[in-house]
N, C-alpha and C positions, 0 to 999 in steps of 0.2 A: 257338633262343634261349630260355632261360629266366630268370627272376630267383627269387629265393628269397631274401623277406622274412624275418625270426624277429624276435623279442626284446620282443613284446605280452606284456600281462599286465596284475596287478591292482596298483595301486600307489594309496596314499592322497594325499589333494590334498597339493600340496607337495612332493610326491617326483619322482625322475626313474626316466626307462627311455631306455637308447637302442639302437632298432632299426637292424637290417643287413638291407644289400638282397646278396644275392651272385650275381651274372651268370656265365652262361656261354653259349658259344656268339656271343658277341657281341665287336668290336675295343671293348673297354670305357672305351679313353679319350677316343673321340675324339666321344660321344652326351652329349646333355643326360640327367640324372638329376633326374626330380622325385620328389617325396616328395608324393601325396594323402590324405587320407581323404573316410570317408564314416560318417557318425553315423545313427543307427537313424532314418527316417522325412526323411532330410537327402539334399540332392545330394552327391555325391562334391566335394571343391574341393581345390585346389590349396594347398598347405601350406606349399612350400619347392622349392626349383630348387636345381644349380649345373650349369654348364656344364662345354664339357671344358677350358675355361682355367682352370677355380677360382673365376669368379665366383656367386655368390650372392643369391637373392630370396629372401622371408618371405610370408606372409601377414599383415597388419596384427595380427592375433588372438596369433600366435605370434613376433611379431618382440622381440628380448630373454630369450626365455626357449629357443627351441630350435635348433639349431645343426646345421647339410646339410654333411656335407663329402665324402671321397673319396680313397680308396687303390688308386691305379690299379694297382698292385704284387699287390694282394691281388685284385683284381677286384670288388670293394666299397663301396658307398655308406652311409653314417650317417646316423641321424637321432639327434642328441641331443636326449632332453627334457627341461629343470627346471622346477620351480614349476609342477609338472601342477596344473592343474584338472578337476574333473567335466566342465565341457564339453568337453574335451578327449577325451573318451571315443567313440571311432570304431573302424574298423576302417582300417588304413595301410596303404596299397597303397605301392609303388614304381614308378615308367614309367621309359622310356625315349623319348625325342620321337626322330621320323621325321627324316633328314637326307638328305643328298646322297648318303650312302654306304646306307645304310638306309630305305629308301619307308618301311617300317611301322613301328609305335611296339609296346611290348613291356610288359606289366604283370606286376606277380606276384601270389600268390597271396593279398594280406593279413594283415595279423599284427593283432591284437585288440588295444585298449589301454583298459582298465577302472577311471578315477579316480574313489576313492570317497571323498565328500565326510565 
């Protein structure tokens, strides 16, 4: 299984990016997809969920502004982000959560995202 994150970068507060998580090696519809980061000196946290029904959770910090969704066609999970801020600035991983079909959960390799105030 692999996942492969892109679409980090430098964008100024205000702006958006939206990262792709792309799977293979995995049945991709049927596993939760979260969206984490982890900010320099910070725990890794949970940022955004969907399921493989298309429901969706936020984190309180990013709920309004960024948007999880899912192209089971393409093998593909998003992250939309607007109305970046500096604190926003982490590195974004992708998982996959452990299920009935899958014991182990699956990370990729992080994509960088640098809001500069």
């Amino acid at each position: 299984v692999q996942l492969q994150a892109c679409g980090g970068g430098l964008v100024q507060a205000g702006g958006s990016l939206r990262l792709s998580c792309a799977a293979s090696g995995i049945i991709f519809p049927i596993v939760t997809v979260d969206w984490y980061r982890q900010a320099p000196g910070k725990q890794r946290e949970l940022v955004a969920a969907i399921t493989s029904g298309g429901s969706t959770t936020y984190a309180d910090s990013v709920k309004g502004r960024f948007t999880i969704s899912r192209d089971n066609a393409k093998i593909t999970s998003y992250l939309q982000m607007n109305s970046l801020k500096p604190e926003d600035t982490a590195v974004y991983y992708c998982h996959t959560r452990p299920g009935a079909y899958y014991p182990n959960d699956y990370w990729g390799q992080g994509t960088l995202v640098t809001v500069s105030s």
